[in-house]
C-alpha positions as CSV (number, residue, x, y, z in Angstrom):
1,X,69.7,49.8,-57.4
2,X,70.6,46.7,-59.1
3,X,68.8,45.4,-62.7
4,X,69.3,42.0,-64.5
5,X,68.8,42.6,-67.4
6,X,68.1,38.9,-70.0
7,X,68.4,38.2,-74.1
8,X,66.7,35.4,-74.6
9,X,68.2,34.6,-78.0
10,X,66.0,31.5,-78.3
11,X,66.8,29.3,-75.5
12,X,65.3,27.0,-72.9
13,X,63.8,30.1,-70.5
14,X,62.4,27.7,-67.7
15,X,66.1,26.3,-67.7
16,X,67.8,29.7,-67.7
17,X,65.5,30.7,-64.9
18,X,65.2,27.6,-62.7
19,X,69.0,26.9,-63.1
20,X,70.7,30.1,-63.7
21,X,68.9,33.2,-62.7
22,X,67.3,32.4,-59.7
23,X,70.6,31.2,-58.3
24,X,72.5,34.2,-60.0
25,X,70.6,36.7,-58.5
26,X,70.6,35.1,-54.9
27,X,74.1,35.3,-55.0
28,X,73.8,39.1,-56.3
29,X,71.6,40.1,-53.7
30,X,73.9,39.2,-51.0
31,X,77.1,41.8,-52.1
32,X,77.7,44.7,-50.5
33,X,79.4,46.9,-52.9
34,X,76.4,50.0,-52.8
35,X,78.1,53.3,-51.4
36,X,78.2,57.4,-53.5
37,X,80.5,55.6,-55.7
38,X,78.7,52.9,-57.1
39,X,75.3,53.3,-56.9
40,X,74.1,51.3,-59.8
41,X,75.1,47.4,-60.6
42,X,73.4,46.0,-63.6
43,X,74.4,42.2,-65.3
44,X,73.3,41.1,-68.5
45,X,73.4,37.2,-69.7
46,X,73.9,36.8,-73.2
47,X,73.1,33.2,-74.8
48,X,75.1,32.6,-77.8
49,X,76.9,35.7,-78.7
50,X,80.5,36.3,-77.7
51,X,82.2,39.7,-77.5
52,X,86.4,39.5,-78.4
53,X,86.4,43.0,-78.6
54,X,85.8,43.4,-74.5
55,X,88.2,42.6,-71.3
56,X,87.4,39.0,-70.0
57,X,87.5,39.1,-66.2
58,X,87.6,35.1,-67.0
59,X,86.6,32.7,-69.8
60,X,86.8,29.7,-70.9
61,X,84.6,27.5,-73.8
62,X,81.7,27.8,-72.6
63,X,81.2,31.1,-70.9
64,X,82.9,34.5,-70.0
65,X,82.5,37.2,-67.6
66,X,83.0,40.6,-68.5
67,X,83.7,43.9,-66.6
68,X,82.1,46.5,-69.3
69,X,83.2,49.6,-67.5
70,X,84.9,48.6,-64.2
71,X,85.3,51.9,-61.9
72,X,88.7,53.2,-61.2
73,X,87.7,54.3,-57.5
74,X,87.2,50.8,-55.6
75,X,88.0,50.0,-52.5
76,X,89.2,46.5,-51.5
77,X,86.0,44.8,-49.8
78,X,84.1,46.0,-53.0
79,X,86.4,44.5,-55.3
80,X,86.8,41.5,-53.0
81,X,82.5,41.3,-52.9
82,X,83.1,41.2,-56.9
83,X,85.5,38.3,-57.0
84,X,83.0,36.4,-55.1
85,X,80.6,36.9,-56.5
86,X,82.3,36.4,-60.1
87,X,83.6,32.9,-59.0
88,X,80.2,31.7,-57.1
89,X,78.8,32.8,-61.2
90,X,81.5,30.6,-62.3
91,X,80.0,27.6,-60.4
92,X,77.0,28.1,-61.5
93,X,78.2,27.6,-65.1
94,X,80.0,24.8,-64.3
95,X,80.1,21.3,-63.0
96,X,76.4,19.9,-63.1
97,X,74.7,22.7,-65.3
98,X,77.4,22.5,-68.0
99,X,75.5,18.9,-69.6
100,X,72.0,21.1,-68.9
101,X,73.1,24.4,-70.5
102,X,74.4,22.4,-73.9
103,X,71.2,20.5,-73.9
104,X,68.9,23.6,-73.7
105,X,71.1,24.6,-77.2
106,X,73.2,27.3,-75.4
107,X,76.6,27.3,-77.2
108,X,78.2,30.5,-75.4
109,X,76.9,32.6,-72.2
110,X,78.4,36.4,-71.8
111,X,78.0,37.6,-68.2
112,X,78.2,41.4,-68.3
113,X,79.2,43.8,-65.6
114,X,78.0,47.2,-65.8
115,X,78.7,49.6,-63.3
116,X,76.7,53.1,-62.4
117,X,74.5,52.4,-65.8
118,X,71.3,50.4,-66.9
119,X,71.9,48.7,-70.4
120,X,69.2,50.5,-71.5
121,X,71.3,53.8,-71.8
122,X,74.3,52.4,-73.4
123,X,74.2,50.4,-77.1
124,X,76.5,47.1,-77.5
125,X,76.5,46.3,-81.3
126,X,74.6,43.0,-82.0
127,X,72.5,43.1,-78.7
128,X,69.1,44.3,-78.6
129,X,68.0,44.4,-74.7
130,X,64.7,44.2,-75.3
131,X,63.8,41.6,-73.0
132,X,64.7,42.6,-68.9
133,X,64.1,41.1,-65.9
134,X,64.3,42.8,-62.3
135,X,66.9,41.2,-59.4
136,X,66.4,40.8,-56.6
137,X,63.9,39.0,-54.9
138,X,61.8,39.8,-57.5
139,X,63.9,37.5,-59.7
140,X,62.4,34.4,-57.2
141,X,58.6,35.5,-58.2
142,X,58.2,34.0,-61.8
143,X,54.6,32.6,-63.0
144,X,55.1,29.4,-64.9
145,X,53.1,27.6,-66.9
146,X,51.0,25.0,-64.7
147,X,52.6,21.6,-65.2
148,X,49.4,19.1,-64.7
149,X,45.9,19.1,-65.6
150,X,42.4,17.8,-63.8
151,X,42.9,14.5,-66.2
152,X,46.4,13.9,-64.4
153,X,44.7,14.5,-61.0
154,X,42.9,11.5,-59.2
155,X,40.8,12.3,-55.8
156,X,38.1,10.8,-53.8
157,X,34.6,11.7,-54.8
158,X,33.7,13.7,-51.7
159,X,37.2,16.2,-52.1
160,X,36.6,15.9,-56.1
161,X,33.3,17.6,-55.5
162,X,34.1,20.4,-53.2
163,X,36.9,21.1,-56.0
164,X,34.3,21.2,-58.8
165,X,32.0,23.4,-56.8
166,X,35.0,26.0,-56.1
167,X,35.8,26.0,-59.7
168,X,32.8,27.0,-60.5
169,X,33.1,29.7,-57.6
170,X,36.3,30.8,-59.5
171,X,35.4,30.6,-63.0
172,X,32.2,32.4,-62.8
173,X,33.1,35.2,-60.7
174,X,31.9,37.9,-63.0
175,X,28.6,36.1,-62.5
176,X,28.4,35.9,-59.1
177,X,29.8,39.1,-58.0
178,X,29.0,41.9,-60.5
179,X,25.9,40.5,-62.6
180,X,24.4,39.3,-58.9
181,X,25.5,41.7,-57.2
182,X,27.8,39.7,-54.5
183,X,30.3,42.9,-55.0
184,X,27.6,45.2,-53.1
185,X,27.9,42.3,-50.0
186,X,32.4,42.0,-50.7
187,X,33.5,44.8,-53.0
188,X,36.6,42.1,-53.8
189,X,35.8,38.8,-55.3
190,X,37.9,36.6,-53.0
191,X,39.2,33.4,-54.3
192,X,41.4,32.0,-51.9
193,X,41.5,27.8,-50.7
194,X,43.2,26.3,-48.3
195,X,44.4,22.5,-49.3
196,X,45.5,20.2,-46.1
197,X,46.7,16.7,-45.6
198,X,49.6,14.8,-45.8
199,X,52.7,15.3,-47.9
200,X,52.2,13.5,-51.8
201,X,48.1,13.8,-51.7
202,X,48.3,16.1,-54.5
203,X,47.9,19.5,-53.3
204,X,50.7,21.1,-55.4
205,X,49.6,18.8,-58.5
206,X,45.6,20.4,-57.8
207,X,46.9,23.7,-57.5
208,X,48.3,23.6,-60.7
209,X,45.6,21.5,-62.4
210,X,43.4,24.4,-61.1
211,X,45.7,27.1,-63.1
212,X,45.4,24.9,-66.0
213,X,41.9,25.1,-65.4
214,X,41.7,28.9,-65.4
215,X,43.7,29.1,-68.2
216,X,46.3,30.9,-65.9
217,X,49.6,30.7,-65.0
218,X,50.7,29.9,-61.6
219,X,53.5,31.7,-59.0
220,X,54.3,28.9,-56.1
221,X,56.0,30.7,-52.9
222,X,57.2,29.3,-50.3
223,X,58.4,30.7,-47.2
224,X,62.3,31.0,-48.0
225,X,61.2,32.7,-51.1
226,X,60.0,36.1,-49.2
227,X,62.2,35.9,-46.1
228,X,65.2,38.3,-46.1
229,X,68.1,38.2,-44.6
230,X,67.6,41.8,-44.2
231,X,64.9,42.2,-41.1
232,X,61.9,43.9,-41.9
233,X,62.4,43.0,-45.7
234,X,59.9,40.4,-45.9
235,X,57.1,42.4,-46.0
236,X,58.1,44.1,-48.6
237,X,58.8,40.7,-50.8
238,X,55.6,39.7,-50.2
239,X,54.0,43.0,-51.5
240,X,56.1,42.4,-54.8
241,X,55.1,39.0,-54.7
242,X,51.2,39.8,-54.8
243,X,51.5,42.8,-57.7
244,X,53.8,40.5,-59.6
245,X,50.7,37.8,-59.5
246,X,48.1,40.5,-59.5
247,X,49.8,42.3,-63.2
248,X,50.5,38.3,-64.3
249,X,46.8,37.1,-63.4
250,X,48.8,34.4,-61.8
251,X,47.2,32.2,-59.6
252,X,49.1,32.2,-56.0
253,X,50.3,29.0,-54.7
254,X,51.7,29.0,-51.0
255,X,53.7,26.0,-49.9
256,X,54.1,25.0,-46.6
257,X,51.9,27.6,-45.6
258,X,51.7,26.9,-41.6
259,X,54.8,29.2,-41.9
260,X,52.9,31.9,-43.3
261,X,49.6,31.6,-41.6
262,X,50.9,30.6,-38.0
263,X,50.1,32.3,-35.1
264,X,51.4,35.7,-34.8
265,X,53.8,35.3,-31.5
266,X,52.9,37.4,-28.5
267,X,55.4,37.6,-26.4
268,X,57.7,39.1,-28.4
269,X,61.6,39.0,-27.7
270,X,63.9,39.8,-30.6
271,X,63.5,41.9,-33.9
272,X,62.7,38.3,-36.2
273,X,59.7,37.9,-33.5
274,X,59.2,41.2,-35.0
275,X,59.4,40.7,-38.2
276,X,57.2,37.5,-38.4
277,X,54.5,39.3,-36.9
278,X,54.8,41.8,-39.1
279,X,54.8,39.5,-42.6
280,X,51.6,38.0,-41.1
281,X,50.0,41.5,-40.8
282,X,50.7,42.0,-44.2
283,X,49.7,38.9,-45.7
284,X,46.1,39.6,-43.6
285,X,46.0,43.4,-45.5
286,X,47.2,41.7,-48.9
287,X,44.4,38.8,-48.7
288,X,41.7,41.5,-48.1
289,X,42.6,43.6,-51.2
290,X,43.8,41.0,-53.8
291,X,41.2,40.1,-56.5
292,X,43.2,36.9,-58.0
293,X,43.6,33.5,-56.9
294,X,45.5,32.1,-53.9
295,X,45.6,28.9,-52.6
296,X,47.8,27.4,-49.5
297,X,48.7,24.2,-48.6
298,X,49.9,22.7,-45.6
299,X,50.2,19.4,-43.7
300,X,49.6,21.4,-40.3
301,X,46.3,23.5,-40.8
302,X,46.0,23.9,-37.0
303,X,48.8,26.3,-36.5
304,X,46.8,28.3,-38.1
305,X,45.8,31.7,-37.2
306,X,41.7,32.3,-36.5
307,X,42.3,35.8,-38.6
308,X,43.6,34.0,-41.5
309,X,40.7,30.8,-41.7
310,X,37.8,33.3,-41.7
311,X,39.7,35.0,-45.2
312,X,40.0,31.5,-46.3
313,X,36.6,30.6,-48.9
314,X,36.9,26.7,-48.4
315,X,39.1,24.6,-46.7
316,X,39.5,21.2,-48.9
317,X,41.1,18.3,-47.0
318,X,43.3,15.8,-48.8
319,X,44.1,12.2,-47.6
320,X,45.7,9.0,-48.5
321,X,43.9,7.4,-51.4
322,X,41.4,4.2,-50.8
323,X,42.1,1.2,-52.5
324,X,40.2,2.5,-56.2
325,X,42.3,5.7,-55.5
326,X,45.0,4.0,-55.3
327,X,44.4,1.8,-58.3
328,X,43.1,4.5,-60.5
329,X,46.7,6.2,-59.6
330,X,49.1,3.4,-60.4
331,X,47.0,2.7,-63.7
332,X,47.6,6.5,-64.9
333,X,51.0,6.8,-63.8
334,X,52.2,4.2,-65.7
335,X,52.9,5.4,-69.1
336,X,51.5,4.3,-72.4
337,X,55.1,3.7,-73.7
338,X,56.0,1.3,-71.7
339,X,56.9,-2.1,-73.4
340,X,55.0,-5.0,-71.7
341,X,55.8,-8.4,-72.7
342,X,53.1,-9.9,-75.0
343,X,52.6,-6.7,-75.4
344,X,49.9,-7.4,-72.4
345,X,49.7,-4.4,-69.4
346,X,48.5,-5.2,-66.1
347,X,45.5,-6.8,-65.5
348,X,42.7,-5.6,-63.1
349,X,43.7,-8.2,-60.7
350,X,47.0,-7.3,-60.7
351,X,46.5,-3.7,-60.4
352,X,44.2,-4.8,-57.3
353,X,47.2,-6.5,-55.8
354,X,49.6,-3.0,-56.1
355,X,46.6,-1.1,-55.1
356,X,46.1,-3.4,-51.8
357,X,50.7,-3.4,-51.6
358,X,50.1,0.4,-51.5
359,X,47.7,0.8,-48.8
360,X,48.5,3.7,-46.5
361,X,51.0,5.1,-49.1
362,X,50.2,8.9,-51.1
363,X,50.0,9.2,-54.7
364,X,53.5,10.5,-54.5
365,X,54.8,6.9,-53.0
366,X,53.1,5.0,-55.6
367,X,54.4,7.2,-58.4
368,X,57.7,6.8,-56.9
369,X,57.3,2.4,-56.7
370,X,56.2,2.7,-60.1
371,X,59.6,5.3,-61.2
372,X,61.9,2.8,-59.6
373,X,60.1,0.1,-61.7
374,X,61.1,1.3,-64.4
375,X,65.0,2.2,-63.3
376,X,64.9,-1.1,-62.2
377,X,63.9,-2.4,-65.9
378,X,66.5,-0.2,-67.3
379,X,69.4,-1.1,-65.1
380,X,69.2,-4.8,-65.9
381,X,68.8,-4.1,-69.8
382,X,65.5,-5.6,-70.0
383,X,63.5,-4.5,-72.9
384,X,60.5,-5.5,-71.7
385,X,58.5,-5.1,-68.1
386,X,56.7,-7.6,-66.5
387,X,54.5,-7.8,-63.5
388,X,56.9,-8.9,-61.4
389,X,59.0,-5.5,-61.9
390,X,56.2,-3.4,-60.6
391,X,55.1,-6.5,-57.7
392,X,58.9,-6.3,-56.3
393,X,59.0,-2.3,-56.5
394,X,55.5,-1.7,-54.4
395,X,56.7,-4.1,-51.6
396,X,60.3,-3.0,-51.2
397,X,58.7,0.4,-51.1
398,X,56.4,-0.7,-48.7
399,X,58.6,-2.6,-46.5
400,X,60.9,0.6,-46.2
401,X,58.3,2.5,-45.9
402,X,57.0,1.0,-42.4
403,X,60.7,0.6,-41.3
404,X,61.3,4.3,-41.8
405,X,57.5,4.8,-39.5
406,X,58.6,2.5,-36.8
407,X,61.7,4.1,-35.8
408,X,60.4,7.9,-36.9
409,X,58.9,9.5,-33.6
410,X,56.1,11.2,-33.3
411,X,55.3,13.7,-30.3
412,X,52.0,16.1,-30.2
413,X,52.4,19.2,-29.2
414,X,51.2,19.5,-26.1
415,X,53.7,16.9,-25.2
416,X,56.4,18.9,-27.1
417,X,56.1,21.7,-25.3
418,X,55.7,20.1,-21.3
419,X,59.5,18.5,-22.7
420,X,60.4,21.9,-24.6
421,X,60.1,23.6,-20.4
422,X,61.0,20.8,-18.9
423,X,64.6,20.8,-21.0
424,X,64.5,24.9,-19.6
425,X,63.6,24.0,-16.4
426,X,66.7,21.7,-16.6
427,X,68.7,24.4,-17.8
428,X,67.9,27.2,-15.4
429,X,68.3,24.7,-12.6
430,X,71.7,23.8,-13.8
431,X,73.0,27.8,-14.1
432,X,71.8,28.4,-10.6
433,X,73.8,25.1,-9.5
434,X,76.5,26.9,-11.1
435,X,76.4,29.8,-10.2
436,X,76.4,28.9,-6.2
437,X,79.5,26.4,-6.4
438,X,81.2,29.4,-7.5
């Protein structure tokens, strides 16, 4: 059993969880110390409070690590597990998180050891542990707030439409399913999309704009979030997952989702084969009962399984932007703020000109040109921007752009694999050859 338990004390929680936690508890989930002796490993992280009546394992100004209770029967690969994982804790805290633990107003962090006890059944004067969080792969399953909003979101009409249409799907479910009577047809109202296109269309950006939306928070997975290195764990990580969502009302967001929704291998071979096929079985059972929201997004919708697209309420496509899309992009993502000379922005023929610059780029790319822009600006000490700053970003990003497409290759995959059994062709051949000139 292990139990992280968290006192907030007023900090910056998305920091402590994006940058401490998460990578806290990865590290914690891989040692191996569990046997009849110590059966119980719980860590607290205390935010400015420090504790000179305890035993520092290590400290220094801005943190210590403390072994509360540390057991006299030990062997040597458990206490060797503990070191590691005390100095991997250690790195954590330092180098590039020190500037970002100072700025989120965190004067002191006490790491706590606790050994064969929760912190629940023991008092520590000063500290009220009020506020716990699980381990484990549970820590990685966190709904956020979503981060963008419809405004922020631009999208050709056509995709802007089937969005609004499944948004009303969504938001009037009650409606729809118990009022109507849609729940005598599915018993389960079912709202789960499936967003495809290229990468930096705004998939991710949608999903959360669709939270926001909902007034919900959102839980994005991706695929190294539920795999284990433990086989036949994954399953189970993905059940968390979908009750941590389901208690939250947190809509679902799956990245990269080909990995999740592939095709469930066949001719099976080795105990991962195994366990792939058995995540997807699980996913197909969890889709049929869950009553939230999920959505997936993926740049390669046809490795998809059939059992998984007839689950899936509407498939919304995402491509590049036109030209408007394009211009209605750059003109949002470049912020109010920004000091123009003349205090004059870009005209509409200018913004034509980046919008034509841009063609074949995502919204991502053009946020990008427009980022570097701005670096640019601020490199040279200019206190104003021009025209020309944004001009000379969009066709440096273009130029690299089509250099890095010219030499990138591309092969389908019915080519891939004829040159996948070709290379073990090759390779059989070669053992044989082998084999007789011995």
């Amino acid at each position: 059993m292990k139990k992280i338990n968290i006192v907030d004390n007023g900090v910056n929680v998305d920091f402590v969880d994006e940058d401490l936690i998460k990578p806290i508890a990865k590290i914690y989930d891989s040692i191996q110390i569990f046997e009849d002796d110590i059966k119980i490993l719980s860590i607290a992280l205390i935010f400015n409070k420090e504790f000179p009546e305890f035993t520092k394992k290590y400290e220094d100004d801005l943190y210590s690590i403390i072994e509360f209770n540390f057991p006299k029967i030990m062997d040597g690969k458990q206490n060797n597990e503990i070191n590691r994982f005390i100095n991997n804790a250690r790195q954590i805290f330092s180098n590039q998180n020190k500037l970002k633990i100072k700025e989120a107003g965190i004067e002191h962090i006490s790491l706590i050891l606790l050994f064969n006890k929760t912190f629940d059944s023991i008092n520590i004067k000063g500290v009220n542990f009020k506020k716990n969080k699980e381990t484990g792969t549970n820590m990685l399953f966190v709904p956020k707030v979503p981060k963008y909003n419809l405004d922020q979101v631009i999208l050709n009409e056509d995709l802007e439409k089937e969005i609004k249409k499944s948004l009303i799907i969504l938001e009037k479910r009650e409606l729809i399913y118990n009022k109507w009577g849609f729940a005598e047809i599915e018993p389960s109202p079912k709202a789960i999309l499936n967003f495809y296109g290229p990468s930096g269309t705004g998939k991710t950006m949608t999903a959360h704009a669709i939270a926001n939306f909902l007034n919900i928070k959102i839980m994005a997975l991706n695929y190294a979030d539920i795999e284990s290195k433990f086989v036949g764990d994954a399953p189970k990580n993905l059940v968390r997952a979908f009750e941590i969502a389901g208690n939250e009302n947190a809509l679902l967001f799956f990245d990269e989702a080909d990995s999740f929704l592939g095709k469930r291998i066949t001719n099976i071979s080795s105990s991962s084969d195994q366990a792939v096929n058995s995540l997807r079985s699980q996913l197909l059972i969890l889709l049929e009962d869950f009553e939230g929201v999920v959505i997936f997004a993926t740049n390669l919708v046809s490795n998809y399984d059939k059992a998984f697209e007839s689950r899936i309420f509407k498939h919304l496509k995402f491509d590049l932007p036109d030209k408007e899309g394009r211009k209605k992009i750059i003109s949002k993502s470049i912020p109010n703020r920004v000091p123009f000379d003349g205090n004059v922005s870009l005209t509409d023929d200018q913004l034509d000109t980046l919008s034509d610059i841009s063609d074949g780029l995502s919204g991502r790319h053009i946020k990008n040109a427009i980022l570097n822009a701005l670096t640019n600006a601020a490199l040279s000490g200019n206190e104003f921007l021009t025209y020309d700053d944004f001009f000379q970003s969009f066709e440096k990003l273009k130029i690299e752009t089509e250099d890095l497409n010219k030499n990138s290759i591309t092969i389908d995959s019915n080519k891939k694999k004829k040159l996948e059994m070709k290379i073990s062709d090759r390779l059989k051949q070669k053992t044989k050859n082998r084999y007789k000139s011995r």
